[in-house]
Biopython code that builds the backbone (N, CA, C, O; Angstrom):
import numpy as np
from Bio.PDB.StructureBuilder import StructureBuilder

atoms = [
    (1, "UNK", "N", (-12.512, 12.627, 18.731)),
    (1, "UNK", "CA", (-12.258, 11.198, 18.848)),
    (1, "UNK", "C", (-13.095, 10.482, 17.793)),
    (1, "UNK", "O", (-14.271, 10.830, 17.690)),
    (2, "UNK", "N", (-12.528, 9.323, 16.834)),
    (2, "UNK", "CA", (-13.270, 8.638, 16.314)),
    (2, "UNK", "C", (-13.048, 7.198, 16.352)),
    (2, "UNK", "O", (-11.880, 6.845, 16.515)),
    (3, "UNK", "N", (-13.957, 6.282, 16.232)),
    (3, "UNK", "CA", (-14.121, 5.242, 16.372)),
    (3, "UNK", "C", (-13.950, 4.216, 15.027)),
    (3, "UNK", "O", (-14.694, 4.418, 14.068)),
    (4, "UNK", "N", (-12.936, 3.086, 14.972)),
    (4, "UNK", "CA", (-13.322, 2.265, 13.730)),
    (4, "UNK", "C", (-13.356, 1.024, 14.374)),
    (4, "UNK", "O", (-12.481, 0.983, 15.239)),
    (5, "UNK", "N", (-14.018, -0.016, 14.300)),
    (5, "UNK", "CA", (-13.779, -0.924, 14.595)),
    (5, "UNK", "C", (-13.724, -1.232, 16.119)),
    (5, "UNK", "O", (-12.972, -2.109, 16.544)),
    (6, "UNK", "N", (-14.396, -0.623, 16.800)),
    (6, "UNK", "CA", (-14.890, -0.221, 17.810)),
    (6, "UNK", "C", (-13.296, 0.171, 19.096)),
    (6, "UNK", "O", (-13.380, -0.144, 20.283)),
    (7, "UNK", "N", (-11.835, 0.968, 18.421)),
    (7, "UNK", "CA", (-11.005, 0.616, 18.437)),
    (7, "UNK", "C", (-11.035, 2.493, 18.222)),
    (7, "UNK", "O", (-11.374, 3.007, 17.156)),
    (8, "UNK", "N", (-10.658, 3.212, 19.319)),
    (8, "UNK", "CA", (-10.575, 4.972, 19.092)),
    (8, "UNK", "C", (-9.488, 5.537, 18.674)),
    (8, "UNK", "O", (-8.413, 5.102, 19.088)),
    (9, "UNK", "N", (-9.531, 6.801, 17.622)),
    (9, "UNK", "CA", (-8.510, 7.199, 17.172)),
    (9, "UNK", "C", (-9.001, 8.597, 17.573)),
    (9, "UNK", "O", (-10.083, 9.158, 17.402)),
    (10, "UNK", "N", (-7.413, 9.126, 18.389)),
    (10, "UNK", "CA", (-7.694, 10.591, 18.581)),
    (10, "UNK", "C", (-7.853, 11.852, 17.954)),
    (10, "UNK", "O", (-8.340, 12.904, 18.369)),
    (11, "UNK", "N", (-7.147, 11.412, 16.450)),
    (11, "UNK", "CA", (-7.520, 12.770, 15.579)),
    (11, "UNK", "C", (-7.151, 11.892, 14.178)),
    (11, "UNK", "O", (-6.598, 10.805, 14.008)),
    (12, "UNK", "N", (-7.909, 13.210, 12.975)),
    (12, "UNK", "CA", (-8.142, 12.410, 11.755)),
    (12, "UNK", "C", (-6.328, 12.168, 11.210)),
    (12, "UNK", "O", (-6.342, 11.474, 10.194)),
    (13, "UNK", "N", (-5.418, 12.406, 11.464)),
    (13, "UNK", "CA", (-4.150, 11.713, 11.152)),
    (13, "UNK", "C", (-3.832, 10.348, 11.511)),
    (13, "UNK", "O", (-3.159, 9.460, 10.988)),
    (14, "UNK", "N", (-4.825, 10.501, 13.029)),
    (14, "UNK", "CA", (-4.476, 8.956, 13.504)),
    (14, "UNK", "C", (-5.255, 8.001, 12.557)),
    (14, "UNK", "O", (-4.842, 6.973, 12.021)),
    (15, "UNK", "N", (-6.505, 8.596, 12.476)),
    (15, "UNK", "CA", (-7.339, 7.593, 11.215)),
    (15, "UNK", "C", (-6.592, 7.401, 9.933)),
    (15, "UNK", "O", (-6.448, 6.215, 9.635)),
    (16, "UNK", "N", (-6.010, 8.390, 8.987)),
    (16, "UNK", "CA", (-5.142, 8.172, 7.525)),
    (16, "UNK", "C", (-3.973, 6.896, 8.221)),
    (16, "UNK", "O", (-3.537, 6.094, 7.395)),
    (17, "UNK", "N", (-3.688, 6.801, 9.117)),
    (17, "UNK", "CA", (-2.172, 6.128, 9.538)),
    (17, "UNK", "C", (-2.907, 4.952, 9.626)),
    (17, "UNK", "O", (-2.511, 4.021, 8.925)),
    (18, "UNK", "N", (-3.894, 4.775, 10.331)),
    (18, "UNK", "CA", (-4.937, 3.241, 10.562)),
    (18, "UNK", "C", (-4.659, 2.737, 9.200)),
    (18, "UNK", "O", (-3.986, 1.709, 9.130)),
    (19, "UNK", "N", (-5.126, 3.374, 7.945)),
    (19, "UNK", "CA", (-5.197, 3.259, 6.707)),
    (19, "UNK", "C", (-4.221, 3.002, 5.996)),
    (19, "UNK", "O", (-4.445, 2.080, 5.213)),
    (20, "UNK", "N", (-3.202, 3.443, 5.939)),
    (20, "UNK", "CA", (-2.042, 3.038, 5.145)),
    (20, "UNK", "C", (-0.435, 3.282, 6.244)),
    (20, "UNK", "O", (0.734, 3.465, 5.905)),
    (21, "UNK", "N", (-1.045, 3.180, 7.533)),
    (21, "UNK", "CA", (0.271, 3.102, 7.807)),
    (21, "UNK", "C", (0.896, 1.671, 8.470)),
    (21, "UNK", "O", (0.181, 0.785, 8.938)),
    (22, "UNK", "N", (2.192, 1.633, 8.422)),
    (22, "UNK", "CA", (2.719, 0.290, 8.792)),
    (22, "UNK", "C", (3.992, 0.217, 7.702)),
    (22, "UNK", "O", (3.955, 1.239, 7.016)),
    (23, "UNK", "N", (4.719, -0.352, 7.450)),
    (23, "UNK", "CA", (6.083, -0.770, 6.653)),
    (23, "UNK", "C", (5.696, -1.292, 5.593)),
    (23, "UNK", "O", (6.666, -1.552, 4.881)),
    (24, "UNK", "N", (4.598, -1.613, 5.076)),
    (24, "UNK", "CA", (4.704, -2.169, 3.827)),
    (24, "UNK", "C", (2.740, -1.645, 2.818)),
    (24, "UNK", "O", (2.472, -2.095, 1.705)),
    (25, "UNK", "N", (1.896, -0.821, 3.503)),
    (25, "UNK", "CA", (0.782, -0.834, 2.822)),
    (25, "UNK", "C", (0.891, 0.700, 1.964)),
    (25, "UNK", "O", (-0.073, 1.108, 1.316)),
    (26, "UNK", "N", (2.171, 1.467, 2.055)),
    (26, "UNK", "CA", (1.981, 3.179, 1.189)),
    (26, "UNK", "C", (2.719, 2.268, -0.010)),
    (26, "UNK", "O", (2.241, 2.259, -1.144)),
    (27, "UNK", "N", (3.916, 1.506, 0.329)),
    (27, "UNK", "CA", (4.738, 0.807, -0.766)),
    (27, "UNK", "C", (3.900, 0.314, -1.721)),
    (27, "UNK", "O", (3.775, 0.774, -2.856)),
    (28, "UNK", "N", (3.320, -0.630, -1.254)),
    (28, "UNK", "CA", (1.679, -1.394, -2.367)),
    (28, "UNK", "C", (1.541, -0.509, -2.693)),
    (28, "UNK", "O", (2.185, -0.081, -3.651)),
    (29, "UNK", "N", (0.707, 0.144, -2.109)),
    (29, "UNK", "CA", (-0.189, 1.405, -3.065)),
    (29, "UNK", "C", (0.763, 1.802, -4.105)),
    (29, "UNK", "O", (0.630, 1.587, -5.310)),
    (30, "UNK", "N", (1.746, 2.410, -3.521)),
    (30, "UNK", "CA", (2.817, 3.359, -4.310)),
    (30, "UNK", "C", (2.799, 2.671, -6.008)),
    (30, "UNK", "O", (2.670, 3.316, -7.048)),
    (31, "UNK", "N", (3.032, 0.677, -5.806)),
    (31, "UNK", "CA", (3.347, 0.058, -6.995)),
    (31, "UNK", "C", (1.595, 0.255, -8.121)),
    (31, "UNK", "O", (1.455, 0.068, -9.330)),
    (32, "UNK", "N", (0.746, 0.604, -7.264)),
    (32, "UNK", "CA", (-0.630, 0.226, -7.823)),
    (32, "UNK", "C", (-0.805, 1.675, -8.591)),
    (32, "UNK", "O", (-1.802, 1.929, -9.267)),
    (33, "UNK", "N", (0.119, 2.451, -8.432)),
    (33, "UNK", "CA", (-0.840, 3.963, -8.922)),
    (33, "UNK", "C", (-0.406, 3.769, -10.591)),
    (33, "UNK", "O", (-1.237, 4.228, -11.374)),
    (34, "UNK", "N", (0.790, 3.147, -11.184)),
    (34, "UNK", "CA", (0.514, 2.798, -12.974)),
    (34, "UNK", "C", (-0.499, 2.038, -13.042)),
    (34, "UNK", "O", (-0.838, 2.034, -14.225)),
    (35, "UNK", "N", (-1.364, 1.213, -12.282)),
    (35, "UNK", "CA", (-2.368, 0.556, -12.577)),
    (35, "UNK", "C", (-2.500, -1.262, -12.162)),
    (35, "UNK", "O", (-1.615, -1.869, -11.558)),
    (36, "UNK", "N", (-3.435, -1.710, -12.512)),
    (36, "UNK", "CA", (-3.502, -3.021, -10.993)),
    (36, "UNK", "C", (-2.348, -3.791, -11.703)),
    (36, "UNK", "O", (-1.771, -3.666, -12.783)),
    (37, "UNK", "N", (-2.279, -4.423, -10.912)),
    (37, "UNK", "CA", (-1.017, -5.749, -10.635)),
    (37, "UNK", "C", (-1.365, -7.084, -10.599)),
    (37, "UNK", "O", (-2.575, -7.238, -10.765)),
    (38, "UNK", "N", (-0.614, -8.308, -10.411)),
    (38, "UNK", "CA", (-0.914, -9.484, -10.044)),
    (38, "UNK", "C", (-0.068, -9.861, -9.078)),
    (38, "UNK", "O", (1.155, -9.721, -9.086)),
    (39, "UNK", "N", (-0.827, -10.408, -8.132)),
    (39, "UNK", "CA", (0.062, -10.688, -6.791)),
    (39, "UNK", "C", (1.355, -10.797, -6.655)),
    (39, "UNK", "O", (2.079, -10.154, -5.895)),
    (40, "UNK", "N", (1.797, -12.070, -7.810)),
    (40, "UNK", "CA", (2.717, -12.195, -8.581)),
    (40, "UNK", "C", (4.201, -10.946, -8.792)),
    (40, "UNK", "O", (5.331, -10.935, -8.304)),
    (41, "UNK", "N", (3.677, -10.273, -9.487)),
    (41, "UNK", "CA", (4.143, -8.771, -9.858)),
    (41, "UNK", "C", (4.429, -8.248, -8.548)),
    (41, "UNK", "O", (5.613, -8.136, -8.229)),
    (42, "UNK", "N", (3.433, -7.877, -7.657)),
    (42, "UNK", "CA", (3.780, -7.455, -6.255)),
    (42, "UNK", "C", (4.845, -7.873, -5.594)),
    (42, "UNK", "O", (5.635, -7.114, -5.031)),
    (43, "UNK", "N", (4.956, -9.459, -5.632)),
    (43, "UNK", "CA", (5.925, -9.966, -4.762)),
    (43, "UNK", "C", (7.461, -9.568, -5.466)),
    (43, "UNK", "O", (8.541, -9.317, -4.932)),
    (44, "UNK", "N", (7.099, -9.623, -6.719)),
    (44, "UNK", "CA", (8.818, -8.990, -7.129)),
    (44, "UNK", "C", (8.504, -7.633, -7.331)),
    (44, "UNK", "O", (9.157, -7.223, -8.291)),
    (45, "UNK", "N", (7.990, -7.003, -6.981)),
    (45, "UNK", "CA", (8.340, -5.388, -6.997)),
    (45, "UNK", "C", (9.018, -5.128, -5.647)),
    (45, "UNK", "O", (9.718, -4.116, -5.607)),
    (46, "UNK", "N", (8.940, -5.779, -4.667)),
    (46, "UNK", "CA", (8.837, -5.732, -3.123)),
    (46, "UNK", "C", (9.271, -7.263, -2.838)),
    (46, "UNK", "O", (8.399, -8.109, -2.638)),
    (47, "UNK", "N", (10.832, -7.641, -2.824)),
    (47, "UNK", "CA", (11.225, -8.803, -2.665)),
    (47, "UNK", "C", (10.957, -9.032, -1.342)),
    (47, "UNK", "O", (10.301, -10.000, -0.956)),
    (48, "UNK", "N", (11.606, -7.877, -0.353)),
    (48, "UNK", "CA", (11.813, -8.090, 1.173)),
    (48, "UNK", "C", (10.048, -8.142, 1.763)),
    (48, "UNK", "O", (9.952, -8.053, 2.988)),
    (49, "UNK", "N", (8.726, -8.274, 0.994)),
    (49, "UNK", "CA", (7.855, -8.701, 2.016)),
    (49, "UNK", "C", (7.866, -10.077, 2.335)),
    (49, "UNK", "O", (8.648, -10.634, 1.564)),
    (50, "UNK", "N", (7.241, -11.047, 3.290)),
    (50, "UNK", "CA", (6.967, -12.256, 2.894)),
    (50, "UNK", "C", (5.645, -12.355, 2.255)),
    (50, "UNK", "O", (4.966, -11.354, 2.027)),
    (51, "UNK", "N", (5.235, -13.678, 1.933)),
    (51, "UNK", "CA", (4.264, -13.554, 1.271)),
    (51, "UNK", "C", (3.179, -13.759, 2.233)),
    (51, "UNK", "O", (2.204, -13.299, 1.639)),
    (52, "UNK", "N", (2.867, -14.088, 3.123)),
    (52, "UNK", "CA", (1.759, -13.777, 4.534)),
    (52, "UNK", "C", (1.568, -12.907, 4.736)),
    (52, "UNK", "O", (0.415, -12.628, 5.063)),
    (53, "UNK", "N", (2.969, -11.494, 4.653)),
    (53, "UNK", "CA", (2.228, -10.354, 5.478)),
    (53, "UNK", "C", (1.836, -9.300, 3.551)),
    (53, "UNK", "O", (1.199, -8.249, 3.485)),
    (54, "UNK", "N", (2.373, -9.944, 2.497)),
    (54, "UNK", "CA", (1.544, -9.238, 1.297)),
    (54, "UNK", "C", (0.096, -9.647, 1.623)),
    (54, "UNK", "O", (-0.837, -8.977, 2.066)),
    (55, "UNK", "N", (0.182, -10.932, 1.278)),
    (55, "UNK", "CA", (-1.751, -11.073, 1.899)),
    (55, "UNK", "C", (-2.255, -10.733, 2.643)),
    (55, "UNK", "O", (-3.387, -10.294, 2.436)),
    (56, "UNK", "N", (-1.872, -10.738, 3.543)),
    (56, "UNK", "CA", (-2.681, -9.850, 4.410)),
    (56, "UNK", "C", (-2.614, -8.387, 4.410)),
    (56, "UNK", "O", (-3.632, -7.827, 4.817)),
    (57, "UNK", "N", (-1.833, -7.795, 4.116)),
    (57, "UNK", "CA", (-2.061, -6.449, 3.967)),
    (57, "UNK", "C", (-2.763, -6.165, 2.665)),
    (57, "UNK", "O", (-3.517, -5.194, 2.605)),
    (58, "UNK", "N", (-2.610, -6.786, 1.827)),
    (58, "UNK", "CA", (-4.131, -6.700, 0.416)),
    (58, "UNK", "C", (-5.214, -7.057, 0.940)),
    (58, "UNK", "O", (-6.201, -6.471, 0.494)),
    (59, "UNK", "N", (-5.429, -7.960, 1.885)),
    (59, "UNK", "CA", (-7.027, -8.225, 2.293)),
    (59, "UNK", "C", (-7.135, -7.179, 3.641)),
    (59, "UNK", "O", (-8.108, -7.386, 4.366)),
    (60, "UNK", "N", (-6.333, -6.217, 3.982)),
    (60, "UNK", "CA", (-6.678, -4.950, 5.006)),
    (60, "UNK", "C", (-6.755, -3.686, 3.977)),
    (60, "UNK", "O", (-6.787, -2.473, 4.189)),
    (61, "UNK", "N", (-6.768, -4.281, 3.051)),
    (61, "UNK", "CA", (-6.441, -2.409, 1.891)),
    (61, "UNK", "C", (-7.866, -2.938, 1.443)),
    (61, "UNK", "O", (-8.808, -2.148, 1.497)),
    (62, "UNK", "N", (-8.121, -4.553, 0.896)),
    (62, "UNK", "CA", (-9.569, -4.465, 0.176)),
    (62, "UNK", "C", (-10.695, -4.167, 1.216)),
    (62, "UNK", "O", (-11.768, -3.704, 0.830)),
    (63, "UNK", "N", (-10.506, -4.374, 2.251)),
    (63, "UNK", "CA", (-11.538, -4.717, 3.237)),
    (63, "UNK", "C", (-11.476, -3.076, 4.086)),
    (63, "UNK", "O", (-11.943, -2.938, 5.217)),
    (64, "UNK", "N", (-10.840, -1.954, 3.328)),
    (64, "UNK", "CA", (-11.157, -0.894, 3.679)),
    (64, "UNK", "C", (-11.298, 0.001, 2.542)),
    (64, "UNK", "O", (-11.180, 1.220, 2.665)),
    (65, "UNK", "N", (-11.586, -0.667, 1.262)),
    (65, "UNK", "CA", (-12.258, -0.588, 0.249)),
    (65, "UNK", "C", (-10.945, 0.549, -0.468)),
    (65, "UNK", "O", (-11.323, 1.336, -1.336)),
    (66, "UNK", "N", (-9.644, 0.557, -0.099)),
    (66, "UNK", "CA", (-8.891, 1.446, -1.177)),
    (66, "UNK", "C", (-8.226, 0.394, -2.484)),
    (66, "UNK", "O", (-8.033, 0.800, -3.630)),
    (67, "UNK", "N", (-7.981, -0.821, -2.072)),
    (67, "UNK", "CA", (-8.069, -1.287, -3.153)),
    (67, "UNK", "C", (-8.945, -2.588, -3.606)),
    (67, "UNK", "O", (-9.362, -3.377, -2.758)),
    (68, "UNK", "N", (-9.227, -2.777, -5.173)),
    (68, "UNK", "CA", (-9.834, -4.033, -5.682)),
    (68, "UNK", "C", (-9.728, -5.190, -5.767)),
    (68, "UNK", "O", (-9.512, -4.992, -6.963)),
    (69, "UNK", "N", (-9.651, -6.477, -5.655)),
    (69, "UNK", "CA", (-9.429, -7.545, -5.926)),
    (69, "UNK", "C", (-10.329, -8.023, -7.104)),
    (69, "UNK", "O", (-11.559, -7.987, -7.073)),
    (70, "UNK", "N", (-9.436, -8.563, -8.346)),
    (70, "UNK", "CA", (-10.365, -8.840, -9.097)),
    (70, "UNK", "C", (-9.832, -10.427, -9.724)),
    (70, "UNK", "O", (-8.779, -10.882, -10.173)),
    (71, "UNK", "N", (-11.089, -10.893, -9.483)),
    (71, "UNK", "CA", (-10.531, -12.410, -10.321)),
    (71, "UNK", "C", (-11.000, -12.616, -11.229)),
    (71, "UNK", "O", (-12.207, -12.493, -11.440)),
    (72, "UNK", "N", (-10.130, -13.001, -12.045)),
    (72, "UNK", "CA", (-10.480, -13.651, -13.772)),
    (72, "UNK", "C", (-10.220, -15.395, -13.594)),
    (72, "UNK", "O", (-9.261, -16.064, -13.210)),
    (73, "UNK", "N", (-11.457, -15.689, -14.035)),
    (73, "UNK", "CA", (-11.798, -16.925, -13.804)),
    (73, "UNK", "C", (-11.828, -17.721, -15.716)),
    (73, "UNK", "O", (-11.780, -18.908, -16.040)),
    (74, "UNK", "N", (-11.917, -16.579, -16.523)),
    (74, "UNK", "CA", (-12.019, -17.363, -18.045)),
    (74, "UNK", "C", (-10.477, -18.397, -18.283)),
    (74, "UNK", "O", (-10.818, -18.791, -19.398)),
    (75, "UNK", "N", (-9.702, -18.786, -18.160)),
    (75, "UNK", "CA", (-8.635, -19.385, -18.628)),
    (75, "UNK", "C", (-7.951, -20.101, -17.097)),
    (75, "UNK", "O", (-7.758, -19.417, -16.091)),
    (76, "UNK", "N", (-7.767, -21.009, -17.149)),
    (76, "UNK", "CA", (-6.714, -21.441, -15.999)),
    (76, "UNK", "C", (-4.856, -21.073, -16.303)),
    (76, "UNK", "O", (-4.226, -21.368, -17.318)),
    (77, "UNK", "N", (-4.368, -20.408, -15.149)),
    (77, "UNK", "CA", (-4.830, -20.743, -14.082)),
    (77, "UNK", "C", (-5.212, -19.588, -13.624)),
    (77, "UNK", "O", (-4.902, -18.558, -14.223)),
    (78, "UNK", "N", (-6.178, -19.563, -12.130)),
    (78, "UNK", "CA", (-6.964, -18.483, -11.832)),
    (78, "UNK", "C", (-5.984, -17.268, -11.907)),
    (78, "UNK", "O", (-4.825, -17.493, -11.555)),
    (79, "UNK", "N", (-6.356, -15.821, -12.386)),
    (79, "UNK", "CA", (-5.331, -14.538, -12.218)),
    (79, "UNK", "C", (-6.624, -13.740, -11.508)),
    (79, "UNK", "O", (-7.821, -13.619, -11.767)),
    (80, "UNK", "N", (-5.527, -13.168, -10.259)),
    (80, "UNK", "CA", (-6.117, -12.038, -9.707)),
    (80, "UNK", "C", (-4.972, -10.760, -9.653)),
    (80, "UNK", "O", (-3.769, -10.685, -9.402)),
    (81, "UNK", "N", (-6.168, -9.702, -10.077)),
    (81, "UNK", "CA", (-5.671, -8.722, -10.164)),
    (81, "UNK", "C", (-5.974, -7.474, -8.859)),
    (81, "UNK", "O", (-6.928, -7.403, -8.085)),
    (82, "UNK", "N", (-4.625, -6.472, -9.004)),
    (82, "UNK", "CA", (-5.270, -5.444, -7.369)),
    (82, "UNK", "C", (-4.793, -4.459, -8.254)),
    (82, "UNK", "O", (-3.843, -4.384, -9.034)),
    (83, "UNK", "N", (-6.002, -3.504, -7.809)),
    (83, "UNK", "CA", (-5.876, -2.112, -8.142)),
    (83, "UNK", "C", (-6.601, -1.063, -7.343)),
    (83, "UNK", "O", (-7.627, -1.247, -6.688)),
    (84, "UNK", "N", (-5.818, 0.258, -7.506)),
    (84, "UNK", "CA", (-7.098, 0.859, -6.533)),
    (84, "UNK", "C", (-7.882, 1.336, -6.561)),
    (84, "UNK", "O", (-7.899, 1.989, -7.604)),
    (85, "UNK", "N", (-9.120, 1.553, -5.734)),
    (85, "UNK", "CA", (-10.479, 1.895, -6.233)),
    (85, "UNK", "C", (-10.328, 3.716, -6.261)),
    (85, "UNK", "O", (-9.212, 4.232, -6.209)),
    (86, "UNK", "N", (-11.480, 4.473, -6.339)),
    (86, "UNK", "CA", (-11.659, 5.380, -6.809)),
    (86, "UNK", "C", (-11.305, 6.368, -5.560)),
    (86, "UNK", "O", (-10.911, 7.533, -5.513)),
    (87, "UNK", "N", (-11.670, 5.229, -4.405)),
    (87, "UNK", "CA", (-11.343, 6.008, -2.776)),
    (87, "UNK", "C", (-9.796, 5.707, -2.824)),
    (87, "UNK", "O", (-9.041, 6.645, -2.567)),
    (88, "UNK", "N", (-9.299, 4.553, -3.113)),
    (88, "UNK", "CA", (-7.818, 4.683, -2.904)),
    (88, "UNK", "C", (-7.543, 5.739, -3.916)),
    (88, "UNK", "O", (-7.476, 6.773, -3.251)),
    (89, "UNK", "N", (-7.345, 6.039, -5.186)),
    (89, "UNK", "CA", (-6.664, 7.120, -5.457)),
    (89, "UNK", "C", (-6.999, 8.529, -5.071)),
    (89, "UNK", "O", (-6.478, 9.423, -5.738)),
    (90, "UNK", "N", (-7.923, 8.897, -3.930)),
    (90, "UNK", "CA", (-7.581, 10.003, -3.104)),
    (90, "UNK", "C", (-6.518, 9.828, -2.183)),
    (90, "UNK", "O", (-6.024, 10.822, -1.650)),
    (91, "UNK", "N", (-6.132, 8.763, -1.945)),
    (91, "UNK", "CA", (-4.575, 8.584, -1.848)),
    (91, "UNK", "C", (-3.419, 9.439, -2.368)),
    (91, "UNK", "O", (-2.592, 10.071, -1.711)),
    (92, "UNK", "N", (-3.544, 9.318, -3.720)),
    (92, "UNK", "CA", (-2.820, 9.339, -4.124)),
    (92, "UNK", "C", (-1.495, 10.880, -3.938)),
    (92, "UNK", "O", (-0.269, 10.781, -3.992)),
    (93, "UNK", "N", (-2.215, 11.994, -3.748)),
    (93, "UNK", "CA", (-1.647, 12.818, -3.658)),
    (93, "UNK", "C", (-0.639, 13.323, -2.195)),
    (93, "UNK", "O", (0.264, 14.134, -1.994)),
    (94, "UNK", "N", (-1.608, 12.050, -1.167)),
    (94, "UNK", "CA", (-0.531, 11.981, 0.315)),
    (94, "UNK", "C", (0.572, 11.024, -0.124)),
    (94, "UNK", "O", (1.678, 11.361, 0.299)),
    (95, "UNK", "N", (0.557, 10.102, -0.741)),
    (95, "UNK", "CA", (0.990, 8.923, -1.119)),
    (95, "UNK", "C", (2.560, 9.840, -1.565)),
    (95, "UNK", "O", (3.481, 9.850, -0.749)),
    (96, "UNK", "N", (2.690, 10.523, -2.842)),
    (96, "UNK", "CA", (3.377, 11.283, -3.459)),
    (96, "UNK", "C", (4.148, 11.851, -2.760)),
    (96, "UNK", "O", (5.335, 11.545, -2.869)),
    (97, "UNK", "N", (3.699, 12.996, -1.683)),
    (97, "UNK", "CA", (3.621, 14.052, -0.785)),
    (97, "UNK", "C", (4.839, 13.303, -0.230)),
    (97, "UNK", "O", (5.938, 13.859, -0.228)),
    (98, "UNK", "N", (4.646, 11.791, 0.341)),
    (98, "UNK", "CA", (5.373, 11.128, 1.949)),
    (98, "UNK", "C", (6.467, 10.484, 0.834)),
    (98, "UNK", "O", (7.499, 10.097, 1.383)),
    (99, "UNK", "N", (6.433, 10.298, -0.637)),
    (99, "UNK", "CA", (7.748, 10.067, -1.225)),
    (99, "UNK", "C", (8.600, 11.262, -1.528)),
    (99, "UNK", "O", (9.828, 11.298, -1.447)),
    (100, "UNK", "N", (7.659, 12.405, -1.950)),
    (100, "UNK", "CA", (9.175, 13.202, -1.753)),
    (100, "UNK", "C", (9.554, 13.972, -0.493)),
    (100, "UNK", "O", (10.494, 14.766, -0.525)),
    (101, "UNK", "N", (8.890, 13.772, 0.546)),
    (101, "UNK", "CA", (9.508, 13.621, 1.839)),
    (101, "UNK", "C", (10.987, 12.863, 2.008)),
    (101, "UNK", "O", (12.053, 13.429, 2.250)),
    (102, "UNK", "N", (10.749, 11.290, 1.797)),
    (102, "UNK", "CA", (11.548, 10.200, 1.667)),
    (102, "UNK", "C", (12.531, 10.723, 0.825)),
    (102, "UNK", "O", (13.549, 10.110, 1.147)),
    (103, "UNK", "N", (12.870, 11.672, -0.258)),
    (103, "UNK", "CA", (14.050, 11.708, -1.146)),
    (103, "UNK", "C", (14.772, 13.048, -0.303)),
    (103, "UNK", "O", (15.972, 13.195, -0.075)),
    (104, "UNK", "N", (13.556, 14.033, 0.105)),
    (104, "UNK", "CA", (14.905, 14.984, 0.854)),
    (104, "UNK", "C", (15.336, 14.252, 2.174)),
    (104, "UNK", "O", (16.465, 14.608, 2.510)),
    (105, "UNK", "N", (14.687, 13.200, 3.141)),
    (105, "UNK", "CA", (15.370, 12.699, 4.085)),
    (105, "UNK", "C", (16.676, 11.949, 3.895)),
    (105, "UNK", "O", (17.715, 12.016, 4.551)),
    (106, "UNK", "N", (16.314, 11.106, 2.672)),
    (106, "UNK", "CA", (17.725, 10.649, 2.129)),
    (106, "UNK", "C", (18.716, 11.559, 1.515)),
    (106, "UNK", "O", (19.811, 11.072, 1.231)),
    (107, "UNK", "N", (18.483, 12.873, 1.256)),
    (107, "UNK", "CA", (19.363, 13.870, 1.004)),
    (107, "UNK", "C", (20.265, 14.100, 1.980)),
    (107, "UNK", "O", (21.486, 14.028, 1.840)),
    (108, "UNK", "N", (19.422, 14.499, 3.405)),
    (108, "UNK", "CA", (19.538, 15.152, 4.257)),
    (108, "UNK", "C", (20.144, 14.433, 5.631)),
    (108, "UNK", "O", (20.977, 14.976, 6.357)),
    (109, "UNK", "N", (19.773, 13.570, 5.778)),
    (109, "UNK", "CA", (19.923, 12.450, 6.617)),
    (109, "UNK", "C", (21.703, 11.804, 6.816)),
    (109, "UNK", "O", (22.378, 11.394, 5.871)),
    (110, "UNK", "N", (22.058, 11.847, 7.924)),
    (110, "UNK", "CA", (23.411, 11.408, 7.869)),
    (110, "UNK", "C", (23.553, 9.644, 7.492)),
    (110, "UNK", "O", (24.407, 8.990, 6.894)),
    (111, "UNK", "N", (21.949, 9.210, 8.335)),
    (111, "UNK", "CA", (21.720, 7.766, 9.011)),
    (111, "UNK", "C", (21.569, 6.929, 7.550)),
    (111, "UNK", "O", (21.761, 5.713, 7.539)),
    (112, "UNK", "N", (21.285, 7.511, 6.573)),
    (112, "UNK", "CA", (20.770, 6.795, 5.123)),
    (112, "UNK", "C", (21.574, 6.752, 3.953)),
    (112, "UNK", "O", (21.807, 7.736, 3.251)),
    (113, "UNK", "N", (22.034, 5.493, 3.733)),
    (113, "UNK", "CA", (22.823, 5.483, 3.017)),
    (113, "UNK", "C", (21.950, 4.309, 1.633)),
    (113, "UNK", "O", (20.920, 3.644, 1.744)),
    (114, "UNK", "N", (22.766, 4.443, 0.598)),
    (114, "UNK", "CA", (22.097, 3.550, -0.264)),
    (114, "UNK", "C", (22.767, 2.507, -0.414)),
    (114, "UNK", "O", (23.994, 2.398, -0.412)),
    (115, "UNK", "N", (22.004, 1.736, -0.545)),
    (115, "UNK", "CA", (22.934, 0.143, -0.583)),
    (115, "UNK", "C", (23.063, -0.083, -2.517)),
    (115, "UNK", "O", (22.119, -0.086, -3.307)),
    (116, "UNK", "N", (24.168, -0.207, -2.753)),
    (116, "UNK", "CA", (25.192, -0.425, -3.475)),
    (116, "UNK", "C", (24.396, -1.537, -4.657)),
    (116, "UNK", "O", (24.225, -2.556, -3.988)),
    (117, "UNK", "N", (23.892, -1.781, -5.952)),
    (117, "UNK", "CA", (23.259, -2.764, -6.340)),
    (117, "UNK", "C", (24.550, -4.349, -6.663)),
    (117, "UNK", "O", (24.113, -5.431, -7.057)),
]
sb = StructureBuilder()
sb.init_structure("model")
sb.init_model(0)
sb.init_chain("A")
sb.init_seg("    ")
for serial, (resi, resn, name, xyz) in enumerate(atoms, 1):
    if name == "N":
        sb.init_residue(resn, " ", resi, " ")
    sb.init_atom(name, np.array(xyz, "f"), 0.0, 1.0, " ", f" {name:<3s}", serial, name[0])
structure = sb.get_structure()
């Protein structure tokens, strides 16, 4: 059993899932592994988030230190940039792992179809 947030997780899978699981925080990551972004950028890489639950899921990725927030303050108007830190790209290789999961399910899968551009 481990504890975060004074909030118990029964085994270390349940802890990685605390971490990046949910519908929209492997996607972020996924866009961050060519290198950081601007919020900006995020929101059109990923039309279908709103923009409440992007913020907040960047201030639950910084505030568990996998990714950076960085602000550049020399020029208006303010740019912040996200990228991930050195602990998020030990990510990176589950990150990978659960996308090509995702391409044989869509192989394989009767239920998944692709929507048409």
């Amino acid at each position: 059993m481990f504890i975060i947030d004074d909030k118990p997780y029964p085994c270390c899978t349940s802890v990685t899932m605390r971490f990046i699981g949910g519908k929209w925080k492997a996607v972020i990551l996924i866009h961050l592994v060519d290198g950081a972004k601007r919020y900006n950028e995020l929101r059109k890489l990923i039309p279908t988030i709103t923009e409440r639950t992007l913020s907040l899921q960047l201030k639950q990725l910084e505030e568990d230190n996998i990714i950076d927030r960085k602000v550049f303050t020399e020029k208006p108007p303010l740019m912040v940039e996200y990228a991930l830190t050195d602990f998020g790209k030990t990510l990176l290789p589950v990150l990978k792992e659960i996308a090509n999961w995702g391409n044989v399910a869509v192989d394989r899968s009767k239920k998944i179809r692709k929507k048409a551009s």
